[in-house]
KENULO-943334 format. One record per residue (C-alpha): z, x, y negated. Coordinates in steps of 0.25 Angstrom, whole numbers. Layout:
residues N
@up Z	east X	north Y
...
***
This chain:
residues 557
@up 0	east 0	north 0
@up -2	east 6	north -15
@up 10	east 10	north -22
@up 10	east 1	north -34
@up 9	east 11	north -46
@up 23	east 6	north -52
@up 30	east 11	north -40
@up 33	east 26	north -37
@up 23	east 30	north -47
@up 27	east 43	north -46
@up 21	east 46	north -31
@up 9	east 44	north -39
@up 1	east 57	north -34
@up 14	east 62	north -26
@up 9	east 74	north -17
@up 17	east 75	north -3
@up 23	east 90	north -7
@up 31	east 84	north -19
@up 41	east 76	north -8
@up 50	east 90	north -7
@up 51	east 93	north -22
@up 55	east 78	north -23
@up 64	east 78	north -13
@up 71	east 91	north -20
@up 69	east 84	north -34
@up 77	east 73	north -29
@up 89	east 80	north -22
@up 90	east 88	north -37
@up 89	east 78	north -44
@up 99	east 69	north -36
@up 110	east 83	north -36
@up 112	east 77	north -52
@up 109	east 64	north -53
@up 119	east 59	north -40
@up 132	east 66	north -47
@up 125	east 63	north -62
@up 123	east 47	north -58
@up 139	east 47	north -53
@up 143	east 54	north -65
@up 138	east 45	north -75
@up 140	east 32	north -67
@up 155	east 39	north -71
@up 151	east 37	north -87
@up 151	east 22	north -85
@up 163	east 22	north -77
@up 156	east 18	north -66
@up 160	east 24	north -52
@up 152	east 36	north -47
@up 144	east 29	north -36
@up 137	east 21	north -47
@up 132	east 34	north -51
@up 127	east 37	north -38
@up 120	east 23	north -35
@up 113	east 24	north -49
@up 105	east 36	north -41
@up 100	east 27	north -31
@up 93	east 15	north -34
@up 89	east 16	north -49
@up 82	east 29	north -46
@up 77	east 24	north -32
@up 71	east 12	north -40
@up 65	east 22	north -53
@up 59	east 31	north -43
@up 51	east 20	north -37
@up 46	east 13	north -50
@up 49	east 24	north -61
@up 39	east 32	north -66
@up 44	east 46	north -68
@up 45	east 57	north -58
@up 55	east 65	north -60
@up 66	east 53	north -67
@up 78	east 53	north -59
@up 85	east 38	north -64
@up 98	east 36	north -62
@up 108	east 35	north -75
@up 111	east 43	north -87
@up 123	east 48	north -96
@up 117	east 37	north -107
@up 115	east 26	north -97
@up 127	east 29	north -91
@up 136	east 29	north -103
@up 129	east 16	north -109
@up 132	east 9	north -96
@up 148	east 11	north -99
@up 147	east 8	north -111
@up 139	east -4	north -108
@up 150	east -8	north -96
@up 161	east -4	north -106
@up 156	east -13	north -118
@up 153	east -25	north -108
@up 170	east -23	north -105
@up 166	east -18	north -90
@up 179	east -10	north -84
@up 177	east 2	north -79
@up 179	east 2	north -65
@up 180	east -12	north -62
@up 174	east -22	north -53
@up 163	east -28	north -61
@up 158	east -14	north -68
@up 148	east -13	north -56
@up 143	east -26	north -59
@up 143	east -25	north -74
@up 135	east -11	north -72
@up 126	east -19	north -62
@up 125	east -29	north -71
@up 121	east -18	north -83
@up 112	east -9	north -74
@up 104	east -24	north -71
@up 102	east -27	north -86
@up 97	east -11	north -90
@up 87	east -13	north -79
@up 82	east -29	north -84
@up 81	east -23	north -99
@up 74	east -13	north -94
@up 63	east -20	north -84
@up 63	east -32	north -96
@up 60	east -20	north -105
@up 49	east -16	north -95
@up 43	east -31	north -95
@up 42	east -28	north -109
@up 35	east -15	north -109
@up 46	east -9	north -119
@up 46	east 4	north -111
@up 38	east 10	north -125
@up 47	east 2	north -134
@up 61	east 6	north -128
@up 56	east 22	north -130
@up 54	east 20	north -143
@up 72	east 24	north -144
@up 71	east 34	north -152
@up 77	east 47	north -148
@up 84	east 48	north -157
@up 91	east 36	north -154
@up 92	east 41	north -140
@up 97	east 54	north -144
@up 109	east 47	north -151
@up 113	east 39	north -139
@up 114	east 52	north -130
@up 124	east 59	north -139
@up 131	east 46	north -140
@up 131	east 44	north -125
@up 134	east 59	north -122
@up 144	east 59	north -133
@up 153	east 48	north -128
@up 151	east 52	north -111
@up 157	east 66	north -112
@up 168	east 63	north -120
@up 170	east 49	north -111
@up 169	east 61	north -100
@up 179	east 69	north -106
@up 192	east 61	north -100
@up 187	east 64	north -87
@up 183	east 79	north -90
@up 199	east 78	north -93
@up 204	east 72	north -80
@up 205	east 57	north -85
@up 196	east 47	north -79
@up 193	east 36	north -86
@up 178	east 39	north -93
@up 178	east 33	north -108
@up 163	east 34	north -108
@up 158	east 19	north -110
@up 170	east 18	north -120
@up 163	east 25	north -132
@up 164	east 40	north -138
@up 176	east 38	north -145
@up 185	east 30	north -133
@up 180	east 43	north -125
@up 185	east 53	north -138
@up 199	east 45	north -136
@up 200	east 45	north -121
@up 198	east 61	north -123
@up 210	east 61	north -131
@up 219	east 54	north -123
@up 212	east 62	north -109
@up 218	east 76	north -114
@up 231	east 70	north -111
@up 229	east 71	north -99
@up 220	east 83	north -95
@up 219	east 87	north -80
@up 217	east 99	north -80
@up 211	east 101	north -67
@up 200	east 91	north -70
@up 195	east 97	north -82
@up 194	east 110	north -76
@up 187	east 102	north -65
@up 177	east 94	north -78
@up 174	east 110	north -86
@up 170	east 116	north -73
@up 159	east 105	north -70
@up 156	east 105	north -85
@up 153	east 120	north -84
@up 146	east 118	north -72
@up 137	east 109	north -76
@up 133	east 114	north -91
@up 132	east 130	north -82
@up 123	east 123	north -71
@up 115	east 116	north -81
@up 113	east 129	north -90
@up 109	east 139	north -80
@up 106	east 132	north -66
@up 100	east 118	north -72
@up 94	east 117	north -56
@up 108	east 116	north -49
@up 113	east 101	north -52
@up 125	east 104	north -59
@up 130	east 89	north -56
@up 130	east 93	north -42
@up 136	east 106	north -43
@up 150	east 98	north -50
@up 149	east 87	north -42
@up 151	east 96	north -28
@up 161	east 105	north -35
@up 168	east 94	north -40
@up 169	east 87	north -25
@up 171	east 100	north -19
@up 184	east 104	north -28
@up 190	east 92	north -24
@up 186	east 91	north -9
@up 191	east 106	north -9
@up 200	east 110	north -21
@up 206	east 96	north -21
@up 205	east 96	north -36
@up 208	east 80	north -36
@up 222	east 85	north -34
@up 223	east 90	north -46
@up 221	east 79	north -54
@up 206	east 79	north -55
@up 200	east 64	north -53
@up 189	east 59	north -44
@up 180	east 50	north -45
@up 181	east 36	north -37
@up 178	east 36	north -24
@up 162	east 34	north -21
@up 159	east 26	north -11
@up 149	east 30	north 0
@up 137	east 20	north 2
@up 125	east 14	north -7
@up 127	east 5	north -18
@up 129	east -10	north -13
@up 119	east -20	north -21
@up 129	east -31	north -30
@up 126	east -42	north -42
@up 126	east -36	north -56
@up 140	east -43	north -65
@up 133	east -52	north -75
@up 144	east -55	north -81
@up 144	east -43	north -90
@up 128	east -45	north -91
@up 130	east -49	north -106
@up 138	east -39	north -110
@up 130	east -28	north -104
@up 115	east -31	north -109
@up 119	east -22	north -121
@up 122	east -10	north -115
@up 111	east -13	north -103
@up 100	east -13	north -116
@up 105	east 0	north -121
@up 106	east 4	north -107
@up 93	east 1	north -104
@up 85	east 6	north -117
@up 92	east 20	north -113
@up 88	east 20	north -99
@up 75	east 18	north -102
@up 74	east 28	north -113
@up 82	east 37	north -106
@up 72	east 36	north -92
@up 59	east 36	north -101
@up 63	east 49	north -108
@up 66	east 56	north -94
@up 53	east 50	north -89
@up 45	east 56	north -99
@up 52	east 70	north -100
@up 50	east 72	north -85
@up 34	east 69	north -83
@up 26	east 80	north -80
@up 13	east 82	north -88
@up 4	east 75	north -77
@up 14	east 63	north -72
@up 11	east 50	north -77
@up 16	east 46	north -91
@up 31	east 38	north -91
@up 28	east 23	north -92
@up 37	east 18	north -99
@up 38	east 6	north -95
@up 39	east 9	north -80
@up 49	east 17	north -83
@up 56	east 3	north -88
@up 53	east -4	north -75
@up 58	east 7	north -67
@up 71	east 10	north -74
@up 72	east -4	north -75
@up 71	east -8	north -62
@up 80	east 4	north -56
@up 92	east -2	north -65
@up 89	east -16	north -60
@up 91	east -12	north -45
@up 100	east -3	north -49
@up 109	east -13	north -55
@up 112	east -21	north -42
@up 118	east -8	north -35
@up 126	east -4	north -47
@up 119	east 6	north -52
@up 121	east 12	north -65
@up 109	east 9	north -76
@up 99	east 21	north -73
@up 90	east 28	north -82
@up 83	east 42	north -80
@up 91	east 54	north -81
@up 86	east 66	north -86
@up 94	east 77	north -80
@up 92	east 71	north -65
@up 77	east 69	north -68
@up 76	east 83	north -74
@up 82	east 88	north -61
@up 72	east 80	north -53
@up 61	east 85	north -60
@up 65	east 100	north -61
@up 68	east 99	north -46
@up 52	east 95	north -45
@up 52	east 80	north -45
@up 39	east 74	north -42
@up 40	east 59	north -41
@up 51	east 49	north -39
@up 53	east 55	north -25
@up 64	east 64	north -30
@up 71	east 52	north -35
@up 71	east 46	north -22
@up 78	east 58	north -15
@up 89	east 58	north -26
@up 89	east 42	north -22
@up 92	east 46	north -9
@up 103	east 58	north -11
@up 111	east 48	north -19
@up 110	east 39	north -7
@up 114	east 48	north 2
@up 125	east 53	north -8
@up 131	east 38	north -9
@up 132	east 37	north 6
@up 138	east 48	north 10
@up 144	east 57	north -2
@up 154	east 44	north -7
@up 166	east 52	north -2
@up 163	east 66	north -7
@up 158	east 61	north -21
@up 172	east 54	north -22
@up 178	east 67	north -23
@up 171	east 71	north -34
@up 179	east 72	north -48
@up 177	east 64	north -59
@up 178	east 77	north -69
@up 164	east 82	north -62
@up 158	east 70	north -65
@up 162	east 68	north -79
@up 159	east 83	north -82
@up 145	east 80	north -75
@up 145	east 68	north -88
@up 150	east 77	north -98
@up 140	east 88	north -96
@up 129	east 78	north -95
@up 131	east 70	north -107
@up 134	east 82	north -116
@up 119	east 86	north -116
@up 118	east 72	north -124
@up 125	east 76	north -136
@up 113	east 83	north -142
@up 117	east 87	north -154
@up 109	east 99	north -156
@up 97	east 86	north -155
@up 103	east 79	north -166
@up 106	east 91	north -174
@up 87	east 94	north -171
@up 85	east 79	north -174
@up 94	east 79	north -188
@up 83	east 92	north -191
@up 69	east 84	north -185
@up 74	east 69	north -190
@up 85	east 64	north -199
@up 82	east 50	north -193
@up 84	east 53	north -178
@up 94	east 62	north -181
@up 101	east 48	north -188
@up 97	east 40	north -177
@up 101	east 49	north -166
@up 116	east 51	north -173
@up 118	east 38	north -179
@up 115	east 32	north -162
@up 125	east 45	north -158
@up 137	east 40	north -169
@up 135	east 26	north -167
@up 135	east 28	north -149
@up 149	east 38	north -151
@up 155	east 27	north -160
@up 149	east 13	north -158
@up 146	east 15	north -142
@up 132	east 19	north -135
@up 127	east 5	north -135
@up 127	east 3	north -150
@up 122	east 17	north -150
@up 111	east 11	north -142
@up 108	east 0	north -149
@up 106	east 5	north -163
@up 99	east 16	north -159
@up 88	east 6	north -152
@up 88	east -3	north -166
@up 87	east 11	north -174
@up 75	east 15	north -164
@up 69	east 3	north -167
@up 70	east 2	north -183
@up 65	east 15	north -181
@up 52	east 13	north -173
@up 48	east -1	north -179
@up 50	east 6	north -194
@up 40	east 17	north -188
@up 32	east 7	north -181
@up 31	east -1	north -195
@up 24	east 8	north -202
@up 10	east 5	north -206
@up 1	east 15	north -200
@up -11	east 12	north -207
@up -25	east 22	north -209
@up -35	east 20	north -220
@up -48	east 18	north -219
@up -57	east 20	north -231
@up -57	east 11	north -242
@up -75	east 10	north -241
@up -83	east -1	north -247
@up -70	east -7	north -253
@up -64	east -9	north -238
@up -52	east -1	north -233
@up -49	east 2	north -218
@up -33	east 2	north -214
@up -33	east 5	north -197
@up -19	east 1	north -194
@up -14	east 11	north -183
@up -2	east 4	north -178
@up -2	east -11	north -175
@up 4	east -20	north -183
@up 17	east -29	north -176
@up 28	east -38	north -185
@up 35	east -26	north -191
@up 24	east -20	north -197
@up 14	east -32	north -201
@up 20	east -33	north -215
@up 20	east -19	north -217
@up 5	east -16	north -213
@up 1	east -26	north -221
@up 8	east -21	north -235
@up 2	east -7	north -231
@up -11	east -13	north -230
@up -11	east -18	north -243
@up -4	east -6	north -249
@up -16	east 3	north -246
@up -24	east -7	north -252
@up -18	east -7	north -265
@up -17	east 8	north -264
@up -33	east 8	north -263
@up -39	east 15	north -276
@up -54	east 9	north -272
@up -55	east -7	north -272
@up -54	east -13	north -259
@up -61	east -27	north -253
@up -57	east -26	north -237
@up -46	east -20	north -230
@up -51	east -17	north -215
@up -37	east -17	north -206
@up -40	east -9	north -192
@up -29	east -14	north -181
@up -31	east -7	north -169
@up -20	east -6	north -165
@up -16	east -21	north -166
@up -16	east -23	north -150
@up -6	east -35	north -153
@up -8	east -45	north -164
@up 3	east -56	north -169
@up 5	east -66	north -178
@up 15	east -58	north -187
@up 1	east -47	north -189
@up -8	east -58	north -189
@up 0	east -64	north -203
@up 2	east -50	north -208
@up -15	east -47	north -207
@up -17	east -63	north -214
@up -6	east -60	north -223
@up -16	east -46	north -226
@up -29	east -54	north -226
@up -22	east -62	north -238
@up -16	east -51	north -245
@up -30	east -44	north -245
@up -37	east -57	north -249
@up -28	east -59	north -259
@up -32	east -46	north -266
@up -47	east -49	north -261
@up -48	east -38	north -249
@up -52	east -43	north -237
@up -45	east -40	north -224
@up -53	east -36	north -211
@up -46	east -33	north -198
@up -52	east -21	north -189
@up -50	east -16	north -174
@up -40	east -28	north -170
@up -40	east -26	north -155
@up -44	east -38	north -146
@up -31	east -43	north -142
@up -25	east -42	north -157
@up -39	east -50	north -161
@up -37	east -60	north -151
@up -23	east -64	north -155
@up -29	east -65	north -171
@up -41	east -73	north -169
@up -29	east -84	north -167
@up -28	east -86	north -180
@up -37	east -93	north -190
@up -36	east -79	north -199
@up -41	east -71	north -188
@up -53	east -80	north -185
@up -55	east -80	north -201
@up -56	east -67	north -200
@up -64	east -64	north -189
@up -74	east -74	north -195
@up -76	east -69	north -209
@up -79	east -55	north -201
@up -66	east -47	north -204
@up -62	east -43	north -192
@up -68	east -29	north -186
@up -69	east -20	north -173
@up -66	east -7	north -183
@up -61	east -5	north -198
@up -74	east 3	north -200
@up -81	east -10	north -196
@up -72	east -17	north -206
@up -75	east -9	north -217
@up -89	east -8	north -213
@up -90	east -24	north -213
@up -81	east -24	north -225
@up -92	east -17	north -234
@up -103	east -24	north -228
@up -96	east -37	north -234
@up -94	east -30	north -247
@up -108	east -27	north -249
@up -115	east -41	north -245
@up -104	east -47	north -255
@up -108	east -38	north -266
@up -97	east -27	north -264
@up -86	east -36	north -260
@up -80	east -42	north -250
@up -66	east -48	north -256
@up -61	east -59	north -254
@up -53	east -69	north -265
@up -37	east -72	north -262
@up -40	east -86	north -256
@up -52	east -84	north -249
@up -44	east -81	north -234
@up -33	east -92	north -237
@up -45	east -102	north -240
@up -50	east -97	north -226
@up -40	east -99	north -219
***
């Protein structure tokens, strides 16, 4: 049967002696994102093996709809620590009976927002975030995740991430009354491991290095007996399907919008930083319907939101991924780790894990970035610390939104802009190709700018010839802007005519009576140079003018 080009899209031209650096692609890539997926299911104060299940299903699910080769999707250090926030803002207690749910319930609505967003096609839409907007909300998240990481890092072992940056700032105060000592040798020893390994041996997974020397030191050393705390006790076996809570379903959709807007931009900007020169471009909105689907399936096996991760997918592909392949071994390692590693994971200590968190998140305070922007842009530098101030202060999902409004102010103030190019003025007619469609926002504004060029014109004008080629969608709003021109002209005795419409655009016009007024009388062209060329034709078989009087369109109509 032929493999419907949607699904598995990466074996497109796989070649048989790719299966062994796959397979060696997929262990790699699994040695970080197993311990990486416990670590930040710890974020959201989520118990480890939510981690761990994240790893199975929503990247089994990417890998067989998603179109990058070498993304690895599981979840993220922002998507982690929007999902406490979001469970802590909706009043979900960590740790008790209905979290799961309400996370199954969250996880659902991240994957509906972002298979309704697929329905839509907004895959080009919701990358138009800026990045500065993006880089705001990293600092904001990896600001407020390590020092929610720093109780633990100090032997206390509640995790005051999804309360806010300054909650953590005051659990750190009161943590250092009770320092166990043991423990925080315990957190700088993985902290110098990790920041070593990644500075001069970036191959070796450093997660995996502290993660067995964590297990070993208490399986060996018995360092539990010194005060240093475990995590709970992971359970052997695979993650049992259950019903989301809709209870909480309201109260969640805020934080699943913000939730989802990130997962999207997130995967899409790994997507496109992985491809190699000859793979296919990054559909965007594949790239919906894949990490769309993967959190809707994931959701009903209690599965955290998932996103692509870069430091896994960078693994993947430096270990020589060559199609979602890789990802279906690292699928199966963490199967094979939830069936029979429960027991030794439960001896690992929760210092390792929140020292693998610290170090990760550091990277996303990039200051020395801001500090480059204020030099390139003083507006994205604004944007970028006005998000970061506002996510420490506010909370990450405020950050979220304003960023998304201010990106949007942003790019409909560019996209309102008249782009206009000046053709002549000859034989009393004047050429204006618009080069960007005109839409509600900019309609009035095109329309002033027309006429301002007219007024600006030193030689005497009779017709104005309006090339719209890039009009491929025509509405009522334009339509009244381009009668409102065609009266404003009339009224100064310039004829309008209209140039290069394109057929569907045409076909939505010749609706109204003005359109078919205006194709009669001849004033609609295949090309402004046709426009102007028939404009002076006019002018010379009326004697050298081709105006028009103010009420002679009204009385027309």
């Amino acid at each position: 049967m032929r493999r419907p080009p949607w699904l598995f899209s990466t074996l497109d031209g796989y070649q048989q002696k790719w299966i062994v650096k796959d397979v060696i692609a997929g262990l790699s890539a699994g040695a970080v994102v197993i311990p990486q997926g416990m670590a930040y299911a710890t974020i959201a104060n989520l118990p480890v093996q939510v981690g761990l299940y994240t790893c199975i299903l929503p990247m089994l699910v990417y890998a067989f709809l998603g179109g990058s080769r070498a993304m690895s999707v599981s979840t993220t250090s922002t998507i982690a620590t929007l999902t406490a926030t979001t469970l802590v803002s909706a009043g979900v207690a960590a740790g008790s009976d209905d979290a799961i749910g309400s996370l199954m319930m969250l996880t659902l609505l991240v994957g509906v927002v972002l298979l309704l967003a697929r329905l839509c096609r907004l895959g080009s839409l919701v990358e138009n975030i800026s990045g500065a907007t993006v880089l705001g909300l990293k600092i904001g998240v990896g600001a407020t995740v390590a020092v929610g990481q720093l109780p633990k890092l100090l032997g206390e072992s509640f995790n005051f991430s999804g309360h806010g940056f300054l909650r953590s700032l005051a659990a750190v105060a009161q943590a250092f009354d009770s320092v166990n000592w043991p423990t925080v040798a315990l957190s700088a020893g993985s902290i110098v491991v990790l920041l070593l390994l990644k500075r001069f041996a970036p191959k070796i997974p450093g997660t995996l290095v502290v993660v067995v020397g964590g297990i070993l030191l208490v399986w060996l050393a018995g360092i539990d007996r010194l005060g240093v705390g475990l995590i709970t006790e992971v359970p052997s076996g695979l993650p049992v399907p259950g019903i989301p809570d809709f209870a909480q379903a309201i109260a969640l959709v805020p934080g699943a919008l913000a939730i989802a807007v990130m997962a999207f931009l997130e995967s899409a900007a790994v997507a496109r930083s992985l491809r190699a020169a000859k793979e296919p471009q990054i559909d965007s909105d594949q790239e919906l319907f894949a990490t769309g689907a993967a959190n809707t399936l994931g959701a009903f096996f209690g599965t955290m939101p998932a996103a692509g991760g870069f430091s896994q997918s960078a693994v993947n592909q430096s270990a020589g991924a060559r199609s979602q392949v890789s990802t279906v071994v690292t699928v199966v390692l963490a199967i094979l780790v939830a069936l029979f590693l429960g027991p030794v994971l439960s001896l690992l200590p929760e210092a390792t894990l929140a020292a693998m968190v610290f170090v990760a998140v550091a990277g996303l305070v990039n200051i020395p970035e801001l500090v480059r922007w204020a030099r390139i842009s003083r507006v994205d530098f604004w944007i970028a610390l006005s998000v970061a101030i506002i996510g420490l202060t506010a909370g990450l999902l405020p950050a979220v939104a304003v960023g998304v409004v201010v990106t949007l102010i942003l790019v409909l103030r560019e996209v309102n802009k008249p782009r206009l190019r000046k053709v002549g003025p000859a034989d009393g007619a004047l050429g204006i190709d618009l080069e960007r469609g005109l839409y509600t926002a900019n309609a009035l504004v095109n329309e002033r700018e027309i006429l301002a060029l007219l007024d600006h014109e030193a030689t005497p004008v009779d017709t104005v010839v309006v090339g719209m080629k890039p009009q491929e969608v025509m509405t009522i709003t334009v339509l009244d802007a381009l009668q409102d021109l065609d009266r404003e002209l009339a009224q100064r005795g310039v004829i309008l005519r209209l140039a290069a419409l394109p057929p569907a655009a045409a076909a939505v016009a010749s609706r109204t009576p003005w359109f078919e007024d205006l194709v009669a009388a001849g004033r609609v062209h295949d090309s402004v140079d046709e426009g102007m060329a028939a404009a002076a034709d006019t002018g010379r078989r009326d004697g050298g003018t081709d105006a028009v009087h103010p009420g002679e369109v009204d009385d027309a109509r």
